[in-house]
TORMARLO-451562 format. One record per residue (C-alpha): residue number from 1; x, y, z. Coordinates in steps of 0.02 Angstrom, whole numbers, plus 50000, padded with zeros to 5 digits. Layout:
NUM|X|Y|Z
...
END
This chain:
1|50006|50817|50888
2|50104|50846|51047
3|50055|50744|51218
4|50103|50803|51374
5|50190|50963|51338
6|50294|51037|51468
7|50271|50874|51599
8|50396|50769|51637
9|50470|50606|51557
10|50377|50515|51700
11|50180|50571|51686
12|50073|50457|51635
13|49981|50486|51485
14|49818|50421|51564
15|49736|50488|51726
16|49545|50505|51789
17|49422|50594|51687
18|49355|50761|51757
19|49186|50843|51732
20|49183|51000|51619
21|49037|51049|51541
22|49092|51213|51469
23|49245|51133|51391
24|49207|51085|51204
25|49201|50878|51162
26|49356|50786|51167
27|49414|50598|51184
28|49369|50610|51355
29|49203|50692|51340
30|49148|50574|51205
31|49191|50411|51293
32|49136|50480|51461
33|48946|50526|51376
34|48989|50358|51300
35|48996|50272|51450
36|48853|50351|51554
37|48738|50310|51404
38|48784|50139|51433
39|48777|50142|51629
40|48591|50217|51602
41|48560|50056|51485
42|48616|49931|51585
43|48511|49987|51739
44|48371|50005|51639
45|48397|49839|51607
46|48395|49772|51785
47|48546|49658|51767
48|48504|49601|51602
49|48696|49567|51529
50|48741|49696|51392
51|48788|49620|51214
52|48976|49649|51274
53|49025|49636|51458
54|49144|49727|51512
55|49330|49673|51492
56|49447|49759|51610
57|49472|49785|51795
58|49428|49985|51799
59|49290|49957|51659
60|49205|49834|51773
61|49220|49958|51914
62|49179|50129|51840
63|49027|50171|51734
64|49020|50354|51737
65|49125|50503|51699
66|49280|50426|51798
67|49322|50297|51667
68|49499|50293|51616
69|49539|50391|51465
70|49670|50499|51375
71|49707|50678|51466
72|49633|50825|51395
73|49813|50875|51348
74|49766|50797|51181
75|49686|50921|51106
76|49546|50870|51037
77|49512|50731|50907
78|49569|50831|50743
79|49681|50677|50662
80|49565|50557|50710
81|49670|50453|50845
82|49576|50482|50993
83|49411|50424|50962
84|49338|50363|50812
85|49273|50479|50632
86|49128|50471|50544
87|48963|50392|50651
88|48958|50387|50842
89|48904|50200|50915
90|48737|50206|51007
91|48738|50153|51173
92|48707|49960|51141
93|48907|49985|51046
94|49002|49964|51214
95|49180|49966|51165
96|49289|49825|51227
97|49428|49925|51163
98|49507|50084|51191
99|49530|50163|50998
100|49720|50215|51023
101|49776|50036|51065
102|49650|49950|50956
103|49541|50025|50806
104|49357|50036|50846
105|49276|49962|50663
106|49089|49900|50674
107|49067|49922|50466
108|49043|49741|50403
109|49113|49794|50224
110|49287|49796|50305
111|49296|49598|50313
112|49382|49464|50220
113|49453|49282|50241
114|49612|49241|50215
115|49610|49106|50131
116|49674|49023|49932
117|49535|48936|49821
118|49540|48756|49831
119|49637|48686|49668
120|49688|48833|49615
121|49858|48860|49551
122|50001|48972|49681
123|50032|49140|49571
124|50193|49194|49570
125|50278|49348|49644
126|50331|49462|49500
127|50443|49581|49554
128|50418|49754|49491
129|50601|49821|49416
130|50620|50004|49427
131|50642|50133|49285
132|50837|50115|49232
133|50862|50300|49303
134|50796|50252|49473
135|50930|50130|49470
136|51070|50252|49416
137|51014|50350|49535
138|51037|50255|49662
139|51205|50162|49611
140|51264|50354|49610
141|51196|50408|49772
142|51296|50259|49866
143|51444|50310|49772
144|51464|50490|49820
145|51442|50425|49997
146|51565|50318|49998
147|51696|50438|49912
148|51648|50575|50019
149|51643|50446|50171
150|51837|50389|50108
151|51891|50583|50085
152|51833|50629|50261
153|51911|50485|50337
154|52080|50517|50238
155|52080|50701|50312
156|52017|50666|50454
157|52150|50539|50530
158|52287|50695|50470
159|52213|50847|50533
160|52113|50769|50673
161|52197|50608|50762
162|52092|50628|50920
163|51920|50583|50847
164|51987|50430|50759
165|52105|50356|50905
166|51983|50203|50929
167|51993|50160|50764
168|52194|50142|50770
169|52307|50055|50880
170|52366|50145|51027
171|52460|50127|51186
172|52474|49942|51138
173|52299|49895|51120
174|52230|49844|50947
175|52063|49931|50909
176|51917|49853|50921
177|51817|49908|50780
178|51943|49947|50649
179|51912|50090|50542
180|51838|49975|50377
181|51725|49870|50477
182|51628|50029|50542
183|51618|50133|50375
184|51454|50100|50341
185|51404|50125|50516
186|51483|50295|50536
187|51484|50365|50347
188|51322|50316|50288
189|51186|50238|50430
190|51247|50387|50543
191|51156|50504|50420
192|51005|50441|50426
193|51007|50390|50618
194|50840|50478|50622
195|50757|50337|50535
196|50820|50214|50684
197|50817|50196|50860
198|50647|50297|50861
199|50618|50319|51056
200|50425|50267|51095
201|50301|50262|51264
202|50151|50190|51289
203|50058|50056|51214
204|50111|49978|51049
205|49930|49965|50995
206|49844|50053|50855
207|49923|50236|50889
208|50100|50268|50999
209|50173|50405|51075
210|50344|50468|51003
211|50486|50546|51130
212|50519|50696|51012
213|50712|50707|50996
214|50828|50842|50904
215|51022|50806|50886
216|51153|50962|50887
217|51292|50871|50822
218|51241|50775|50654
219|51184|50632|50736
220|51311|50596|50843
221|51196|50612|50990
222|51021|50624|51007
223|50945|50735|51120
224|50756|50683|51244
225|50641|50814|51255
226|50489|50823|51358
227|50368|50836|51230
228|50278|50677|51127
229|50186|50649|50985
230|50028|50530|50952
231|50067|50451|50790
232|49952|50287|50706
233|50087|50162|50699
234|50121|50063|50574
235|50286|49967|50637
236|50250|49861|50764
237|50202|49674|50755
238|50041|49689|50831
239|49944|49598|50692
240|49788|49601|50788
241|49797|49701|50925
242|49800|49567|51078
243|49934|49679|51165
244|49856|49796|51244
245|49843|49873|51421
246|49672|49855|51461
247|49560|49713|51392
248|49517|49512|51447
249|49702|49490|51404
250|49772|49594|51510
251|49673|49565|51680
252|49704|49368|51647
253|49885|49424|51645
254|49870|49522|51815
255|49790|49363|51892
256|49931|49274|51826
257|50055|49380|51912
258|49957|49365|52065
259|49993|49191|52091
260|50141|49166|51979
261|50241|49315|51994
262|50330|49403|51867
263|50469|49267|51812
264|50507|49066|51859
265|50694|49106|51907
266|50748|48972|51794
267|50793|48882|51627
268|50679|48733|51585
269|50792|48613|51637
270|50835|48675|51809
271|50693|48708|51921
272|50610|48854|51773
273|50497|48740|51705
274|50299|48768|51792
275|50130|48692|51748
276|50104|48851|51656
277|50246|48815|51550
278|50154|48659|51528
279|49982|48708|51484
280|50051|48826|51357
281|50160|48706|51253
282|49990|48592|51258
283|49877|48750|51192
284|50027|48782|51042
285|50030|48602|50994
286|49846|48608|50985
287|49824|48785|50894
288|49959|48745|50745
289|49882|48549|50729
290|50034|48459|50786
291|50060|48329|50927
292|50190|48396|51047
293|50254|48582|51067
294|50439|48632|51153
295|50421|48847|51189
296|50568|48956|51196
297|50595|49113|51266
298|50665|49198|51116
299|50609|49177|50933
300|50775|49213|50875
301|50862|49091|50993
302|50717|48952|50938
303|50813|48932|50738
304|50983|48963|50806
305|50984|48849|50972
306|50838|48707|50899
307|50912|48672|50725
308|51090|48614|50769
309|50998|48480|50874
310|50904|48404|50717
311|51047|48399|50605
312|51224|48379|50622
313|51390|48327|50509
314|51339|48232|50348
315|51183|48302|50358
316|51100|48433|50200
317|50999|48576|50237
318|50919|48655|50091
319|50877|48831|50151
320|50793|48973|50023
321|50905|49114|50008
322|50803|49255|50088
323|50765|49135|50254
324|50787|49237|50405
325|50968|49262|50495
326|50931|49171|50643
327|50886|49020|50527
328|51062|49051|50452
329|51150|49072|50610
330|51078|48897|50667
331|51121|48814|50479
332|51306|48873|50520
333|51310|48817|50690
334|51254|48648|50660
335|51400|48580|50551
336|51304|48539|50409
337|51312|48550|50233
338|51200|48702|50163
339|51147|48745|49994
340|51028|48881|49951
341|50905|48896|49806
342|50817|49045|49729
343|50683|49137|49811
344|50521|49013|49823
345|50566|48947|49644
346|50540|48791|49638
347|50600|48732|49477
348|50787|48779|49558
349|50744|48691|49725
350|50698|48529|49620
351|50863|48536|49531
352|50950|48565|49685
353|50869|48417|49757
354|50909|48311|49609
355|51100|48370|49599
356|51096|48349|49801
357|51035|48158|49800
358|51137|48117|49653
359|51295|48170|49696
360|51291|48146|49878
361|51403|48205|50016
362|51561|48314|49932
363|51727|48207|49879
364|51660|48056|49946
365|51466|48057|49885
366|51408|47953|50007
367|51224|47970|50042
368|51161|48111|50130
369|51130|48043|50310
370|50955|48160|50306
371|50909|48303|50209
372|50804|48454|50279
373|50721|48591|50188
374|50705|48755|50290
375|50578|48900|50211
376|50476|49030|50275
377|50287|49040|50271
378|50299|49216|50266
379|50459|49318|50212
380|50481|49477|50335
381|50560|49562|50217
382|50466|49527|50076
383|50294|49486|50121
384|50292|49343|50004
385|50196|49180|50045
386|50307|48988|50023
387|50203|48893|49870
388|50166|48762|50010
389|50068|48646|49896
390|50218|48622|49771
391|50341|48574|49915
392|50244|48449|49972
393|50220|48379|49813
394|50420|48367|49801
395|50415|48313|49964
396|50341|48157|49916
397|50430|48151|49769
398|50620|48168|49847
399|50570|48108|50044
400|50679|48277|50119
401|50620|48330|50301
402|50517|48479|50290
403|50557|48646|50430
404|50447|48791|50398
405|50473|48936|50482
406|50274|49024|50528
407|50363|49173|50643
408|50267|49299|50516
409|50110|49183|50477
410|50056|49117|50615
411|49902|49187|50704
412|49900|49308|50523
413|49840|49207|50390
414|49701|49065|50359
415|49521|49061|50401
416|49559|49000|50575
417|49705|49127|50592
418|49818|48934|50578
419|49955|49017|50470
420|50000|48932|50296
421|49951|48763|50333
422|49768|48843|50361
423|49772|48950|50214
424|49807|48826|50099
425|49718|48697|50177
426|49833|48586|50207
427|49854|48447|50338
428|50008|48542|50454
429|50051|48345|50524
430|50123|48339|50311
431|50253|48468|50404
432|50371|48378|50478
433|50418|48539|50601
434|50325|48686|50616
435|50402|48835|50693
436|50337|49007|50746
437|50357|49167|50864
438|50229|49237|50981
439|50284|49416|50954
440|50180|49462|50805
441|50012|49387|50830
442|49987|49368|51002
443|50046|49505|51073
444|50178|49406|51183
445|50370|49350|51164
446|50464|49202|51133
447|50444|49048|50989
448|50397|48864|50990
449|50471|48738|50881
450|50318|48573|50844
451|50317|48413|50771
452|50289|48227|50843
453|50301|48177|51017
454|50472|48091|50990
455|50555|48227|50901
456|50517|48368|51012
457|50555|48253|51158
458|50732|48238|51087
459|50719|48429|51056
460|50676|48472|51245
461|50859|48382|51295
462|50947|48420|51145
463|50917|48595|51116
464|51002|48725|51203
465|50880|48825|51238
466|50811|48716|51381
467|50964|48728|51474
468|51050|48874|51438
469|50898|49015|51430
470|50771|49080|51557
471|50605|49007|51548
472|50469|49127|51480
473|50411|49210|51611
474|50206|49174|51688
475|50129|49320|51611
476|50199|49312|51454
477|50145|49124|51448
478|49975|49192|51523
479|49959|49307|51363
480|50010|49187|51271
481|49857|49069|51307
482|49729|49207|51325
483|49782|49263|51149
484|49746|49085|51066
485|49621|49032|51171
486|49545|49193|51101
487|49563|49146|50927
488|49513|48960|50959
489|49369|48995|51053
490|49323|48898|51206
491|49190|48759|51236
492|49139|48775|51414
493|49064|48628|51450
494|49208|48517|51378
495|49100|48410|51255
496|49233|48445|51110
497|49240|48274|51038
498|49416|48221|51089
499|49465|48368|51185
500|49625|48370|51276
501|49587|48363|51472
502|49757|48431|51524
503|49743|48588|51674
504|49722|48656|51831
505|49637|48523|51974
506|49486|48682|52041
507|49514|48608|52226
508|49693|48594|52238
509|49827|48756|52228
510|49941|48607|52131
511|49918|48561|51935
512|49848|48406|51886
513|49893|48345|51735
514|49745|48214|51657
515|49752|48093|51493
516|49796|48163|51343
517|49652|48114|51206
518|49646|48175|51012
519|49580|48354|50966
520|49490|48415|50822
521|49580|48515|50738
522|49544|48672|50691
523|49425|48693|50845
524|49365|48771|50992
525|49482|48728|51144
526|49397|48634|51306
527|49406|48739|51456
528|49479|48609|51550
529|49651|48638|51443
530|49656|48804|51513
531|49691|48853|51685
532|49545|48840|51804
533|49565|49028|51848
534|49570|49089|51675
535|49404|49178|51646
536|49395|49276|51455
537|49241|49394|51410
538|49130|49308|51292
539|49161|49417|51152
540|49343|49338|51156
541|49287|49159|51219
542|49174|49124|51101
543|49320|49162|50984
544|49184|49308|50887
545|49323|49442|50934
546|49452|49348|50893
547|49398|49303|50705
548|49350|49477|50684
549|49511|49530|50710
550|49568|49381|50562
551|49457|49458|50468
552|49490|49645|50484
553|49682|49621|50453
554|49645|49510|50300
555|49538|49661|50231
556|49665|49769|50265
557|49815|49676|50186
558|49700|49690|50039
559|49665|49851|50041
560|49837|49932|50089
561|49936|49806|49926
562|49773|49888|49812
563|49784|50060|49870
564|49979|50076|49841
565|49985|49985|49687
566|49839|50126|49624
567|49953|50280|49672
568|50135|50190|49586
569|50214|50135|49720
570|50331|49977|49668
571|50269|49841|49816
572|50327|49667|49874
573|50228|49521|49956
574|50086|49429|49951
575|49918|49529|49943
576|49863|49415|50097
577|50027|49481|50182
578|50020|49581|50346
579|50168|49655|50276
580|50195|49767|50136
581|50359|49828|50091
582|50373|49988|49992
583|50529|49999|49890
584|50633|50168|49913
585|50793|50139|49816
586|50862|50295|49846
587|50960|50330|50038
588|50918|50504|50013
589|50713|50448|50000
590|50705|50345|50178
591|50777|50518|50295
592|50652|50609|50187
593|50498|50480|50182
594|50533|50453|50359
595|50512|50648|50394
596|50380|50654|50290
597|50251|50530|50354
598|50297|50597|50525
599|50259|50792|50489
600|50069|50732|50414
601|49927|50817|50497
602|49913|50642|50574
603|50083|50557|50622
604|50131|50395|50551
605|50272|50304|50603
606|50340|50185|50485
607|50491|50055|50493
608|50635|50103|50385
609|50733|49958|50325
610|50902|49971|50240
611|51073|49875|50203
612|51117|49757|50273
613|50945|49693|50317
614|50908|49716|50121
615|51011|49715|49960
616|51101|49882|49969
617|50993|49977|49808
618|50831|49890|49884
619|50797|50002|50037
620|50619|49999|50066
621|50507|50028|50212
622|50379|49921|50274
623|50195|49928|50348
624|50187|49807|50473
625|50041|49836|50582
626|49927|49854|50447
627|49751|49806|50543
628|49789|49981|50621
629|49734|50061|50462
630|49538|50061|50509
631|49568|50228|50537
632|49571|50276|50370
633|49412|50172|50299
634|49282|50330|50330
635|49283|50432|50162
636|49335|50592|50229
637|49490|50495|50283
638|49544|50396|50181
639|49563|50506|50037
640|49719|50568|50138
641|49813|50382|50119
642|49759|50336|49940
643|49575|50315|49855
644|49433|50215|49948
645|49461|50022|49913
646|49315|49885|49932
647|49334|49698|49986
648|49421|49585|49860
649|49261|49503|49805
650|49173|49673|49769
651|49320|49715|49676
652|49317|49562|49581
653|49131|49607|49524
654|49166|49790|49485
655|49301|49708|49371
656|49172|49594|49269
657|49045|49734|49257
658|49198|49841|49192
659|49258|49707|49062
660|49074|49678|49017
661|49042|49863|48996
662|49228|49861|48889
663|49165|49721|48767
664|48992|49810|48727
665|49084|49964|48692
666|49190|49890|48578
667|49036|49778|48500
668|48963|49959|48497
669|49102|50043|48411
670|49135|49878|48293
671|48933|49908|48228
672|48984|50079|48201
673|49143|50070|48105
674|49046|49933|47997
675|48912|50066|47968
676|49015|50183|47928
677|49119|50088|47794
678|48952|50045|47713
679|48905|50231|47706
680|49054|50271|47631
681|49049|50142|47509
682|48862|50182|47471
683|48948|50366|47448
684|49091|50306|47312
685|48959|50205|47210
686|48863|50351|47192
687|49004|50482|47164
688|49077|50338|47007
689|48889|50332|46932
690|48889|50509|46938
691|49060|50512|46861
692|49012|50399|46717
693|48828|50492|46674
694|48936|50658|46626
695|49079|50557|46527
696|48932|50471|46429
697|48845|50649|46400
698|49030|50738|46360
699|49067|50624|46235
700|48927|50621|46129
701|48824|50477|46160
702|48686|50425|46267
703|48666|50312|46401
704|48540|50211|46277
705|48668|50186|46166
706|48784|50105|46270
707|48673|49950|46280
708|48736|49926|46466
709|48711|50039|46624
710|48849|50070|46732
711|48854|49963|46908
END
């Protein structure tokens, strides 16, 4: 569906709600009728708090029909996007959300925790291996490419020099992208250029507005019109919603930029670094369990800029071979000796680790001056999960230093939304660094690299980052504490047994740092650790939101791995993954699965993810956003994705009852096939007595004068 048609790039897609009572119900009609249902309750009420407050500046203001809503230009709520299917809330259901940015979902069914049994052993990832003509296929596909790609290229240098003059030398200059190192890009990406680069406006929230774009040339430019489409999006990293443009969130990040402005005009080092900056590394250390934080403004530059300053020459780091390029990029830049092991096996990474301590440093096998282990906790492009518990059992076999990598996992996974350490239920102070992103999770930017007071310390000087990058600016760090502090919960009164008292003085504009005490971990946060002006709704401080929002995206990992497996697809990842990649194989199958999931009667856009992010015959696309998939739940809608699943643990029950039901049929049929061997026997004993009567009688004598009856 089309938003905006005909208006220019610049509308906004949101303006004030007018009053039509002849025009038929639409998004706005439905939330306005909402909303005056629940003005006429809360009067009624005589001040008498509602079960949600309200969680935005305008929704705090306006009560009736001038709430804030989509424009009519929507057309109605035919695909679902605009307001919710099925059963309309009553007026004690005051949203807190708006449905396009996050999915309104009050069914109970739709929960699960994220979390592995206690004891029980890490299953493997299996990887599903595709029919041997899908593979042909494939191999085949690349191939004519690249010959046709080679033939055009050959002609095209002869018969048309112009187009390829800055891929050959001229007027003395050597080209800067020579004509091999940009095949790829210009004989085979620059086909399916549709699949990338995908213009968007708006919020990246549970639905997003497209910039519809055509191209008259084959790609070679893509043309803006004025039109958009609302599609449910399933690309972004917005694992549970917390960036949105209305909410407790977002007005704690407009107070922020009230008194903070929008950046600190500095790196850490050199005047950047504020009591904000401050707070926030103290809320991180607390959220992932570890005793001192360091926050960068980049999650990329927080592997490439942080790991050169833990290990150097003489030094081995032990990195699994699908760890993320920015971990690379830092391995390479840091001068030490990498090896790489096979994908979360660890039978290869305790042979490495033997042959590694054995042998020592090459040609003069000296001891390794410290070793370091670098994994994931959640592969991007796989969505498979590190077997935590069996590296930390070679860990204290072997004594290596341990970096995981949580930029996928944290905030996603765990009963407490802790990342690995939490789903597995391990102590994260066994991790010697912990590392994550704020991007996916928290609807923020940047990373944070934790561990012990010393070692981040040394980090904060050592590290690039603190003196050669901009310090995040105040409202992302604002975001980034209303998001946790949403997801931790917050005591008010401060009686957390050993909370942290570190925060804003109330009387004085200046911070006030206090003494630094232990804290529970995992627990609610004191409100003294957060900035005196910080004020959160209670549905997000008393952290009920927030593990609704754990629990929603845990169902739906579930449910999306079930519900693809059940129609074919081949899958990766973990079934507790926020991702799910779907293998394509074939380039031909991403242009068209691409077009295909965006010409649905309701839009999805999907991330498209090809060579050289993947193995060249493994293209694949992958579900990020996967909480945004409430949508679907109601029965008349989800019949449109793939068949209606249940929570894991009603699945597991329909499975007994199914395996009970299979072994009384088969006790049932057994019984039968026994009775019917004994009738048939019954039936041969009386077909040989009645053979033996008429020999008797044919030959003369009687059965008397046998002496002996025939058995």
């Amino acid at each position: 569906m089309a938003l905006n048609r005909g208006s220019s790039p610049t509308s906004s897609i949101f303006k004030k709600q007018k009053h039509s009572p002849s025009s038929p119900p639409t998004a706005a009609s439905y939330l306005s009728a909402l909303s005056q249902a629940d003005a006429r309750a809360r009067n009624a009420q005589r001040g008498t708090p509602t079960s949600t407050p309200a969680l935005s500046l305008s929704s705090s203001l306006t009560t009736s029909t001038e709430d804030t809503v989509l424009t009519e230009e929507d057309g109605g709520n035919s695909d679902g996007l605009a307001i919710p299917v099925g059963k309309p809330p009553n007026s004690e259901q005051l949203y807190t959300t708006v449905h396009t940015e996050f999915g309104h979902c009050y069914n109970e069914e739709y929960r699960h925790i994220s979390q592995h049994p206690q004891g029980a052993p890490v299953p493997r990832h299996v990887e599903q291996d595709p029919p041997y003509y899908i593979l042909f296929s494939t191999y085949i596909s690349y191939l004519i490419l690249i010959v046709l790609g080679h033939l055009r290229d050959f002609l095209g240098k002869r018969f048309r020099a112009q187009s390829y003059k800055h891929l050959t030398p001229h007027d003395g200059y050597a080209p800067l992208n020579s004509d091999f190192d940009s095949f790829y890009t210009r004989r085979l990406k620059k086909r399916m250029d549709e699949c990338f680069l995908q213009p968007v406006t708006g919020v990246a929230g549970r639905t997003i507005s497209l910039l519809d774009r055509y191209t008259p040339d084959c790609n070679q430019t893509q043309i803006i019109l004025d039109t958009r489409t609302r599609a449910l999006n399933v690309s972004s990293y917005n694992y549970l919603g917390f960036a949105q443009a209305r909410g407790g969130c977002a007005d704690a990040v407009e107070e922020s930029m009230k008194r903070y402005g929008v950046t600190s005009c500095g790196s850490r080092l050199e005047g950047g670094s504020t009591d904000l900056h401050t707070l926030a590394e103290s809320v991180v250390a607390k959220f992932v369990g570890m005793e001192a934080a360091v926050i960068s403004s980049m999650g990329f530059a927080t592997n490439s800029t942080f790991i050169p300053a833990l290990v150097s020459k003489g030094c081995l780091i032990i990195s699994d071979e699908l760890n993320h390029s920015s971990i690379r990029f830092g391995a390479r830049s840091s001068g030490a000796h990498v090896r790489m092991f096979k994908h979360n096996d660890m039978e290869a990474l305790e042979s490495l680790l033997r042959e590694a301590i054995s042998q020592g440093q090459p040609k003069t096998h000296r001891p390794w001056k410290k070793i370091l282990l670098i994994v994931e906790g959640m592969y991007s492009m796989e969505g498979t999960m590190v077997d935590l518990p069996s590296v930390l059992m070679l860990k204290e076999k072997y004594k290596f230093y341990l970096f995981v990598d949580e930029a996928h996992s944290i905030g996603a996974i765990g009963p407490h939304g802790r990342g690995v350490c939490d789903y597995f239920g391990v102590d994260p102070r066994k991790v010697d660094v912990l590392m994550g992103t704020f991007t996916k999770s928290f609807g923020a930017s940047g990373g944070y690299l934790s561990g012990n007071k010393a070692l981040i310390d040394r980090l904060r000087i050592r590290g690039y980052s603190g003196a050669y990058t901009e310090a995040i600016a105040p409202p992302v760090l604002t975001q980034i504490i209303a998001s946790m502090a949403s997801i931790m919960s917050i005591d008010d009164d401060g009686s957390v047994p050993g909370a942290i008292k570190l925060g804003l003085h109330p009387s004085s504009s200046s911070s006030t740092l206090h003494q630094v005490v232990d804290y529970p971990h995992p627990g609610p946060i004191s409100q003294r650790a957060l900035p005196h002006w910080l004020s959160l709704p209670l549905p997000l401080a008393s952290g009920a939101e927030g593990l609704m929002r754990l629990r929603r995206l845990s169902f739906n990992s579930y449910y999306l791995h079930r519900g693809l497996d059940k129609l074919g697809f081949i899958t990766y990842g973990h079934p507790s993954s926020p991702i799910v990649p779907l293998l394509l194989f074939n380039p031909a199958k991403m242009i068209m699965f691409h077009r295909m999931m965006k010409d649905r009667k309701t839009p999805i856009v999907i991330v498209v993810v090809a060579y050289p992010a993947t193995p060249l015959v493994t293209s694949r696309v992958r579900f990020c956003d996967v909480d945004q998939l409430n949508h679907y739940h109601h029965p008349t809608k989800s019949q449109h994705f793939f068949p209606p699943c249940r929570s894991p643990e009603s699945r597991i029950e329909r499975v007994k009852a199914r395996k009970a039901e299979e072994a009384a049929a088969r006790q049932k049929a057994a019984q039968e096939a026994r009775e019917r061997a004994c009738w048939a026997q019954q039936q041969e004993e009386e077909e040989a007595v009645g053979r033996g009567g008429n020999r008797y009688l044919t030959g003369g004598n009687s059965l008397e004068s046998e002496g002996n009856l025939p058995k």
